[in-house]
N, C-alpha and C positions, 0 to 999 in steps of 0.2 A: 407702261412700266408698273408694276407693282410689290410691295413691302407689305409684308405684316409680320409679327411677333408677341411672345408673350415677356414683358420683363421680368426676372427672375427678384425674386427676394435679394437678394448681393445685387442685383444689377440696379434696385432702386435705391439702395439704403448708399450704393456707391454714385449715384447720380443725384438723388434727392440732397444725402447729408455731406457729401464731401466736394462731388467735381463740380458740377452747376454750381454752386455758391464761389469755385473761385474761380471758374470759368466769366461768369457775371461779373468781374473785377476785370476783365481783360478786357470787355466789351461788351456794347447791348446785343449784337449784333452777329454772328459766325456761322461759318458753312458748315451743316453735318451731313457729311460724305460717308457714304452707307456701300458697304462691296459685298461680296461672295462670303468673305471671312472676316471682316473689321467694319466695326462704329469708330468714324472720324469727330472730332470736333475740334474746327481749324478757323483758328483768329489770323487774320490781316495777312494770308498767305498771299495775297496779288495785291498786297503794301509794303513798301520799305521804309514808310515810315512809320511805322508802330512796330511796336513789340508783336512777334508773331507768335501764338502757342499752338502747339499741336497735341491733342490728348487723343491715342489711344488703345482700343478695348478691344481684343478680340472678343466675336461675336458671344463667345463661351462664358463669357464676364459675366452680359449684360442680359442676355435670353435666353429663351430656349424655344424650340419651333419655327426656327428663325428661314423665312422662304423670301426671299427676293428675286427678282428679274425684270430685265432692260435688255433695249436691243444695243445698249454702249457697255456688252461683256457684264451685265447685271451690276454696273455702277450708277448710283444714282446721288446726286450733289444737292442740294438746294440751301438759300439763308433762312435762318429762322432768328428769332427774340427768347434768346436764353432767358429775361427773366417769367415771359409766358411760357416756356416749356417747361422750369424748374415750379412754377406754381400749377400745372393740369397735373403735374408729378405730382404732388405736394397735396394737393384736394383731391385725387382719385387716390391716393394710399388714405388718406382720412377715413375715405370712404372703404376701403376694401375693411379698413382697422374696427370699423363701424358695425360693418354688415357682415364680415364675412369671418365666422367661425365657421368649425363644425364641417360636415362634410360637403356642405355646398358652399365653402369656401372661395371668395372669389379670386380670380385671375384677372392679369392689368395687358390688356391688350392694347397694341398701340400698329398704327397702320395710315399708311401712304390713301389718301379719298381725294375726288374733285366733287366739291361740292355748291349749289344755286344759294349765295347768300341773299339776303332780301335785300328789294330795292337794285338789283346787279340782274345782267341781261347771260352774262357768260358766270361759265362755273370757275369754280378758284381751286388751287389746291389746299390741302390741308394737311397735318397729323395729325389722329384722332388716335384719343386713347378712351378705351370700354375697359367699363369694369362690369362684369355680367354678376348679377345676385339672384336669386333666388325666384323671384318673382319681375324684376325689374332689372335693366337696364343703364347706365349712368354714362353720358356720352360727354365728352367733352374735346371741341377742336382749337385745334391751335395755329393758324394762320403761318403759311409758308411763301417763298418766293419762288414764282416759277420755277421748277428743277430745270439745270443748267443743261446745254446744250451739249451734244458729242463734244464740240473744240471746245469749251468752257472747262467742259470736264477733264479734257487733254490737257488744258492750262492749268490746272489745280493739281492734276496729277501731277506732271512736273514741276512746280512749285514746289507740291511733297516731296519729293525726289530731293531735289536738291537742299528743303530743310534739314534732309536725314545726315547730312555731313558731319561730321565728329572733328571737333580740335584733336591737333595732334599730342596735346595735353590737358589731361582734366584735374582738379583738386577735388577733394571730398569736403563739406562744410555738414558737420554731426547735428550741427546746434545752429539754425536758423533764426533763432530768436534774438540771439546775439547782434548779428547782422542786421534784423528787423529794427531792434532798440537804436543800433546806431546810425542808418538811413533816416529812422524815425529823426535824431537831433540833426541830421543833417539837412534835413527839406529845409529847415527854417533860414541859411547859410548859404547856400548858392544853387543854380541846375543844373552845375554840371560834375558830373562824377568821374575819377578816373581811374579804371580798373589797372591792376599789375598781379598777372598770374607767371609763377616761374616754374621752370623745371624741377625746381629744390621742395615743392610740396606748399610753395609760400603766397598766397594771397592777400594783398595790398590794396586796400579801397581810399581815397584820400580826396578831398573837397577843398577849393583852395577862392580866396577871392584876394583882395587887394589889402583887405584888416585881416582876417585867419587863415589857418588853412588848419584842418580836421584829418584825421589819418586814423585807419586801425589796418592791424596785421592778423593775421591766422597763419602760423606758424605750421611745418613739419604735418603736413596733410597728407591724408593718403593720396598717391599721384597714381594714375591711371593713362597708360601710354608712355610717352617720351617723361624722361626723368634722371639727372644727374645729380650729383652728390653734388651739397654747398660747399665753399671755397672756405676753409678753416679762419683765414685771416678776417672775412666779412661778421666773423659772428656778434665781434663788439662794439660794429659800425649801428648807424640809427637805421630805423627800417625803410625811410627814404632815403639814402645812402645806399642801402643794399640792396634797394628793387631797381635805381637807376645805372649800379653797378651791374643788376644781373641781367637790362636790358642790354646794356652797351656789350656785355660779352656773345649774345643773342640767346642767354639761357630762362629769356622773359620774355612777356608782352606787354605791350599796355595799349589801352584802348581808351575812348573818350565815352560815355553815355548820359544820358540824362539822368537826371536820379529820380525822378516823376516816372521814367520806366524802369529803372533798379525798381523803385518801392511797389510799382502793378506787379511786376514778375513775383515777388516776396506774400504776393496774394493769394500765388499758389499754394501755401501752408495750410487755406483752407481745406485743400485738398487729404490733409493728413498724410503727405512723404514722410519716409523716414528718413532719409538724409537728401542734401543736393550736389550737386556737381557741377564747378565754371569751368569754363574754356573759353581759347580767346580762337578763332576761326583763322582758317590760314591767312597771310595777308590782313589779319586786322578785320577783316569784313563782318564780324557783329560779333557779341558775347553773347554765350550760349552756357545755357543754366538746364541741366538734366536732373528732375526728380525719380527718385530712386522709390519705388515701393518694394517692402517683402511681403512672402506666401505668411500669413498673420501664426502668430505662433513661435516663427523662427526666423532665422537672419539668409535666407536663401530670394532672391529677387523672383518676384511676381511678373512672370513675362508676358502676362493674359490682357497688363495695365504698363501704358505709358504718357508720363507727359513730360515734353519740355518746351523752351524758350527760347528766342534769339530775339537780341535785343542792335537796335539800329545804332553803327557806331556814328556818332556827330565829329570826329576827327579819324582820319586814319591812321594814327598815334604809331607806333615802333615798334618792330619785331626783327 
């Protein structure tokens, strides 16, 4: 099998300064699943109990020159250590920033080696990214996990497969920080968090123990999919009143989550979305938070870039 590529300017400045940094918040740890036309990078996809993120990039994002092949339809899978892949990033742009003006300008290549580490009898795999200057050279590898097998790779695909599922209803949340500030007062209050997303555009987060219980609302949201107009008589009711009214009608959901994975998912901000979007999965089976990016400039979505989230429900709560 073999990969190599040159990372483009946007393909580093979107890996170095945005996703790696919130990608590293979901775990040390994720598979980058590399195909014909898309860079994958997928947390806890053959776990149910973490939060799973899926980010991504078609190839057009992130490179240019971009040649791969395998005999598994030129997919190839392997784990790496997002924060040793975000720092060869990190030190080989130093470095092109350094060396490389002017017309011998350098280029950041990066590419699939087996390589004889010292003291080791067999070769290991690696990513290695060059940065070629002038006179010199600048090699730096980054230790990977065996690439996975044809059926590994069959098991990850279909995993993917099945994270791609969409709630039959989404909210739109404009202002994540909002949400952030209020998880933030809620970690110190209990673990477990319980989402209520309705038809009516209305999202319900609410923390409850045996002394408190903590509530916020986001009212009148843009809905995307299934969506019914509010009931005129509920307007003057309290917002736990109204979320347990718009389950019982079945124009809601509600789900149980930790709030230790509410507050990782909220990490994705590092990322710089411009907006987010929950859903609760049919049957209750996890919440699902899709970040939204636009083409920079304008309010049209960037379809070159995606990431979202599913979050493990700890109840199978009401729908």
């Amino acid at each position: 099998m073999k990969f190599k590529a040159f990372l483009t300017e946007n393909g580093v400045n979107l890996l170095e300064k945005r996703f790696l940094p919130a990608l590293d918040k979901m775990g040390k740890i994720c598979h980058l699943y590399l195909t014909r036309d898309h860079t994958m990078f997928l947390h806890n996809l053959l776990s149910g109990n973490e939060v799973q993120s899926i980010a991504q990039f078609r190839k057009e994002a992130l490179f240019d020159d971009y040649r791969i092949s395998s005999q598994n339809e030129d997919r190839i899978a392997f784990a790496v250590d997002i924060s040793l892949l975000h720092r060869a990033i990190r030190s080989s742009v130093s470095i092109c920033t350094e060396f490389g003006n002017g017309p011998t300008q350098n280029r950041l290549q990066i590419k699939l080696v087996k390589k004889l580490p010292p003291n080791c009898t067999q070769p290991m795999p690696f990513l290695t990214f060059e940065t070629k200057g002038y006179k010199s050279a600048v090699i730096q590898d980054v230790p990977i996990s065996k690439p996975l097998s044809r059926a590994e790779v069959l098991e990850l695909q279909s995993a993917l497969d099945m994270a791609q599922d969409l709630p039959q209803t989404l909210v739109q949340i404009q202002d994540l920080n909002q949400l952030q500030n209020f998880v933030d007062r809620m970690k110190h209050v209990g673990d477990l968090l319980n989402v209520s997303i309705s038809k009516y555009g209305d999202l319900y987060v609410q923390i409850s123990t045996t002394l408190i219980t903590l509530g916020a609302e986001f009212q009148k949201l843009l809905v995307i999919g299934e969506q019914v107009d509010a009931p005129a008589e509920d307007r003057h009711l309290s917002a736990q009143t109204r979320s347990a009214r718009s389950i019982l009608r079945g124009d809601a959901q509600s789900v149980q989550v930790s709030v230790k994975h509410f507050a990782k998912s909220l990490q994705c901000h590092l990322a710089k979305p411009d907006c987010a979007f929950y859903g609760i999965a049919p049957q209750g089976a996890c919440l699902t938070v899709i970040f939204q990016f636009f083409i920079p400039g304008s309010r049209q979505t960037d379809k070159s870039i995606s990431l979202h989230c599913r979050l493990p429900v700890l109840d199978p709560g009401s729908s």
